[in-house]
GUNUTI-414087 format. One record per residue (C-alpha): residue in three letters; x, y, z. Coordinates in steps of 0.05 Angstrom, whole numbers, plus 32768, in hexadecimal, padded with zeros to 4 digits. Example, Ala and Ser with C-alpha at 12.3 -4.5 7.8 and 13.67 -1.06 7.14 Angstrom:
2
ALA80F67FA6809C SER81117FEB808F 
This chain:
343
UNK7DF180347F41 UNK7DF9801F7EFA UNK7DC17FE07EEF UNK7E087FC47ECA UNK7E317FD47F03 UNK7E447F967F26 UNK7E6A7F917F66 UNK7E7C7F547F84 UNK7E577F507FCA UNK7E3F7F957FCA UNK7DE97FA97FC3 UNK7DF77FDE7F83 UNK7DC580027F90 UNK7DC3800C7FDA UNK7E14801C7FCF UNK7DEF80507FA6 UNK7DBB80737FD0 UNK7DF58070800B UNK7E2480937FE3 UNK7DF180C57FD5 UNK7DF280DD8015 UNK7E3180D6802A UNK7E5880F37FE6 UNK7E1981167FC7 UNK7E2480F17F86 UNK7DEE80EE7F55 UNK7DCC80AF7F36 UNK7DD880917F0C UNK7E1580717F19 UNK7E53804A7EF8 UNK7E7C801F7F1E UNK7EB880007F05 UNK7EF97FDC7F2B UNK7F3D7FFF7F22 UNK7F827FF17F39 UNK7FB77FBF7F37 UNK7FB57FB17F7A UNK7FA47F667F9D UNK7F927F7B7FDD UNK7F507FA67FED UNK7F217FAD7FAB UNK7F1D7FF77F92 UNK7EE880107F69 UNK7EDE80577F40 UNK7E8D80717F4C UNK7E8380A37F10 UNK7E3C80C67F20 UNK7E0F80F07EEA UNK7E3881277EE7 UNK7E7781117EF2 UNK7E8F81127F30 UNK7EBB80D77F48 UNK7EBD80B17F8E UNK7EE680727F99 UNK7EC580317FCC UNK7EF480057FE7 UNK7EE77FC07FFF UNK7F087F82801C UNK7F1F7F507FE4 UNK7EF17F187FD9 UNK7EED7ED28001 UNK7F067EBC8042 UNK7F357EF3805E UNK7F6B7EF3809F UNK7F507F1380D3 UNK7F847F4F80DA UNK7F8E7F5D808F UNK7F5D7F898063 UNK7F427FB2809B UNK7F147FE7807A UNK7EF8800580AC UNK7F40801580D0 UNK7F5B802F808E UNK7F1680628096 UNK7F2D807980DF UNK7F71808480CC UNK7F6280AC807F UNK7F3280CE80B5 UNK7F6580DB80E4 UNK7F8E80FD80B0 UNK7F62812A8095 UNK7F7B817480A5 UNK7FC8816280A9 UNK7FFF81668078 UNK7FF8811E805F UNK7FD1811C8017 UNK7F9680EB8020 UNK7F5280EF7FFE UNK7F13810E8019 UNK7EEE80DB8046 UNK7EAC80D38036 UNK7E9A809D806E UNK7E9C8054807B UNK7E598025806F UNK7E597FE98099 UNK7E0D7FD9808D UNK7E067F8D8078 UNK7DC57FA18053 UNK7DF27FC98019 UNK7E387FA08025 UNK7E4D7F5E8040 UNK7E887F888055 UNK7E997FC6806D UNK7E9C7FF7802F UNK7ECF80378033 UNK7EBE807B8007 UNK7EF280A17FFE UNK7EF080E47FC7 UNK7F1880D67F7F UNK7F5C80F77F78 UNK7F74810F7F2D UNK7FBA80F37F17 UNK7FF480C87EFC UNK7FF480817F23 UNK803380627F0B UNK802280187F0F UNK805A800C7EDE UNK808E80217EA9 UNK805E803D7E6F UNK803C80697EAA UNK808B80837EBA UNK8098808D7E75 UNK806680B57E67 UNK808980ED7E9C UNK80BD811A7E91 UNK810880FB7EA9 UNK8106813B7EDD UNK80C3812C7EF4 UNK80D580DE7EFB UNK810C80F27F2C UNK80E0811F7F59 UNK80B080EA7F62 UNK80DA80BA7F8C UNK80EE80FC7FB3 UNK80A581177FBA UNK808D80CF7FD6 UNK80C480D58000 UNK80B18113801F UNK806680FC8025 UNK808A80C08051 UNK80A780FA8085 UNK806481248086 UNK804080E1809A UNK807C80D080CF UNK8079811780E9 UNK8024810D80FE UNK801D81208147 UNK7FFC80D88156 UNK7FD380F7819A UNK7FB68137816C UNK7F98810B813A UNK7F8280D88169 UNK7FB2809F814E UNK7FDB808B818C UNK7FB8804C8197 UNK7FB680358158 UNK7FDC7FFF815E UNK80127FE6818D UNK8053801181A3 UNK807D7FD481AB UNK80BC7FC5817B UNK80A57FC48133 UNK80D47F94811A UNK80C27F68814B UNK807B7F718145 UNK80847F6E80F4 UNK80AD7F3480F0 UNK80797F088124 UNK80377F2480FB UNK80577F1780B4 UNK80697ED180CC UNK80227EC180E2 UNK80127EDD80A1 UNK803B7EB68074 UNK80247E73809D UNK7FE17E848096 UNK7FDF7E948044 UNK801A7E77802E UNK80107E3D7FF3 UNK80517E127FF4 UNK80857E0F8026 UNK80C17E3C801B UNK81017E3A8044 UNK81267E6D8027 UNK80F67E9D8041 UNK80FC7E728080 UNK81417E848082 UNK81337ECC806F UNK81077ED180B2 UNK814C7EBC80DB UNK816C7EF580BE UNK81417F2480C9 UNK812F7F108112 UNK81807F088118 UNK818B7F538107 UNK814E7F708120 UNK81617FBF8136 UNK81347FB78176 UNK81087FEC8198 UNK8105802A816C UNK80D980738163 UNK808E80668160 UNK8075808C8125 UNK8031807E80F1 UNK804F805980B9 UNK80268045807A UNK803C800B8079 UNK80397FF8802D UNK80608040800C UNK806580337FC1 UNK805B80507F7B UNK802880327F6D UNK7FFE804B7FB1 UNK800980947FA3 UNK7FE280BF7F72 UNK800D80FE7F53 UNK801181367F36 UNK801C81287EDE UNK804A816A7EDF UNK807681757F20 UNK8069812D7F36 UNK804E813C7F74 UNK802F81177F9F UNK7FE481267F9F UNK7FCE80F57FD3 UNK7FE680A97FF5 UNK7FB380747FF7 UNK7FAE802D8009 UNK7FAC802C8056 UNK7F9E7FF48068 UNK7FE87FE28085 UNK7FEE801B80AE UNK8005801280F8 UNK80378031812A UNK8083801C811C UNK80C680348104 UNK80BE806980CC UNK80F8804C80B5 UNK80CE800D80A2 UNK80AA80378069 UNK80E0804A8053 UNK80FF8003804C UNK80B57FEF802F UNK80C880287FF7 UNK810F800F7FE9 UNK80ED7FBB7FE3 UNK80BC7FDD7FAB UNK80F0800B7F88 UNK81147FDD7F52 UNK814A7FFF7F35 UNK81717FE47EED UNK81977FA17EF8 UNK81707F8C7F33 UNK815A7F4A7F33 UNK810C7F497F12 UNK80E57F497F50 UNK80987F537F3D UNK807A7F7F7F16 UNK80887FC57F34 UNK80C07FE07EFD UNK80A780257EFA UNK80E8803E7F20 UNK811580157EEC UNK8102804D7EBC UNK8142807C7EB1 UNK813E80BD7ED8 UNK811C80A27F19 UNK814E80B07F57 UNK8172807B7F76 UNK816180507FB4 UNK8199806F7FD7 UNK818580B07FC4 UNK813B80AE7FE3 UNK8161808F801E UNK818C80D9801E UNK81538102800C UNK812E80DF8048 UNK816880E78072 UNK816D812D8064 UNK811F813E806F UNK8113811780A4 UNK8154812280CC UNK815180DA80E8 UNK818B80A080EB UNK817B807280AD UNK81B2804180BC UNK8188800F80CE UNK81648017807E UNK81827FD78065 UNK815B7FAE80A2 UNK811C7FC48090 UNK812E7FCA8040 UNK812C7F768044 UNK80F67F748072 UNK80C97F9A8040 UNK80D47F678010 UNK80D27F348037 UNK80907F4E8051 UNK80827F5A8004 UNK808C7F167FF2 UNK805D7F008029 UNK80297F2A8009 UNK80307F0C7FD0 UNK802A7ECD7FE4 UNK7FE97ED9800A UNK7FD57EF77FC7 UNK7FE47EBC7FA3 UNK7FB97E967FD5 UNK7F787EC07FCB UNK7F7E7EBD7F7D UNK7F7F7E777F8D UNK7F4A7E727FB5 UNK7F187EA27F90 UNK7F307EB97F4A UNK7F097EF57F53 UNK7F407F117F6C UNK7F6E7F0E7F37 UNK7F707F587F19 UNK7F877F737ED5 UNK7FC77F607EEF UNK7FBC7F127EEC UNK7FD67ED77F1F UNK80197EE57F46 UNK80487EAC7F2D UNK80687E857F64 UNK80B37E947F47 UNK80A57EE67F5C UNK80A27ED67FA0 UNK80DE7EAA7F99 UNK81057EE37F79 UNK80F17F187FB4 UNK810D7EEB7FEB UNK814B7EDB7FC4 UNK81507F267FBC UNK81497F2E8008 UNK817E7F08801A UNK81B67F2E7FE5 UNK819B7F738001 UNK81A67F58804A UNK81F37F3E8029 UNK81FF7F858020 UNK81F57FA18060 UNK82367FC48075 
């Protein structure tokens, strides 16, 4: 790599001589960090002539033991290779200490519009803002439609409720990370456990379906692939679709974070990706608004466990600076109005 590249916990250049053979990329090498996101690092590898690979890597410091699993988001992106879901080109996993104190994914660049907020929207056409929702949608079904025996998925994770299993592993989450204590979220947990829709279909769900996590198309707005796997599991399909709904402001919703891409006129309506998902998938969504507050409720867990790494290393902070305390607040107020409306 790059003598100016610098990576945090990664050998530069024996990142270099493994991508080499594994990608065929040509010294020298440029390595910069790109994204929003808070979670796994991402960097962009530009070689000689060009060609682009992205590395991912766990974020920095001490990390729980089930969250930032590299080398399970490489079996799965593997996994998928072939079928109708859009994921980037593999190029392998490095677990060798003597280039990275963690496992290192390589995955190949995909060209396109990431919307990570509302300048990137603006910038499409109204028409094509309100095929996005639909198209992310539709990538949703072709990932809950993967025959989990063919691509060697099944055990994966558990096939036992996914509520139940979600609400239990967020919990020990939010115990684990959290910073202050917070009862309304607390109280939010009762709810959820209260209205639980119990045992369910056992698909592969992302686990973390936004705008943001999906690279597209500048001119029909579709979408060219679906990254950040590191959430994936085995659960209710509908509980992506609830995870899209949490991320999917619309105007006059209360300000919850900083994902206001959708708040951009022409994007389609929560209730309409619910249709369109209704209509593609041909499966019962009546139990959306369930998993609609558990995704921000999960969100705001994040969040919080985000918070807690920024405080514990600032290297993590990104472009996007610290998470303020008050944003979770908001999301778990916001919970509890969209669990008010259930009908």
């Amino acid at each position: 790599m790059s003598e100016h590249a610098e990576v945090e916990g990664l050998d530069a250049e024996a990142v270099g001589r493994w991508l080499q053979e594994r990608a065929g990329v040509t010294p020298p090498l440029e390595v910069a960090r790109v994204g929003l996101g808070q979670s796994n690092l991402t960097f962009l590898v530009t070689d000689a002539t060009g060609e682009r690979v992205v590395l991912r890597r766990p974020p920095l410091g001490e990390l729980l033991a089930s969250a930032h699993d590299v080398a399970r988001e490489h079996r799965i992106l593997s996994a998928l290779q072939g079928t109708d879901v859009p994921v980037p080109v593999v190029h392998g996993l490095c677990e060798d200490p003597a280039v990275a104190d963690v496992p290192v994914l390589a995955v190949s660049f995909v060209d396109g519009a990431v919307l990570d907020d509302r300048s990137d929207a603006e910038l499409l056409s109204p028409q094509a803002r309100h095929r996005v929702g639909l198209s992310l949608v539709e990538t949703l079904v072709s990932i809950h439609e993967v025959d989990l025996e063919a691509v060697g998925l099944a055990d994966l994770a558990s096939h036992k409720p996914y509520g139940a299993r979600q609400l239990r592993r967020w919990s020990q989450q939010w115990e684990l990370s959290r910073t202050r204590e917070l009862p309304e979220l607390e109280s939010l947990t009762q709810r959820l456990v209260e209205r639980d829709p119990g045992p369910g279909e056992v698909a592969l769900v992302h686990g973390d379906s936004h705008l943001r996590n999906v690279i597209i198309d500048p001119q029909d707005a579709a979408v060219r692939a679906i990254l950040d796997w590191e959430l994936c599991t085995l659960g209710d399909p509908l509980a992506d679709l609830g995870t899209l709904l949490a991320y999917w402001p619309m105007p006059g919703d209360p300000p919850t974070m900083r994902f206001d891409a959708s708040t951009v006129p022409g994007f389609a309506t929560r209730d309409e990706l619910v249709e369109h998902y209704a209509a593609r998938s041909g499966r019962d969504v009546g139990a959306v608004t369930f998993w609609h507050g558990l995704g921000l409720w999960k969100l705001a867990i994040i969040l919080e466990g985000v918070r807690r790494r920024q405080q514990d290393d600032p290297r993590n902070l990104t472009a996007a600076g610290a998470i303020p305390a008050q944003t979770v607040d908001e999301l778990v107020s916001y919970a509890h109005l969209v669990l008010d409306e259930e009908h």
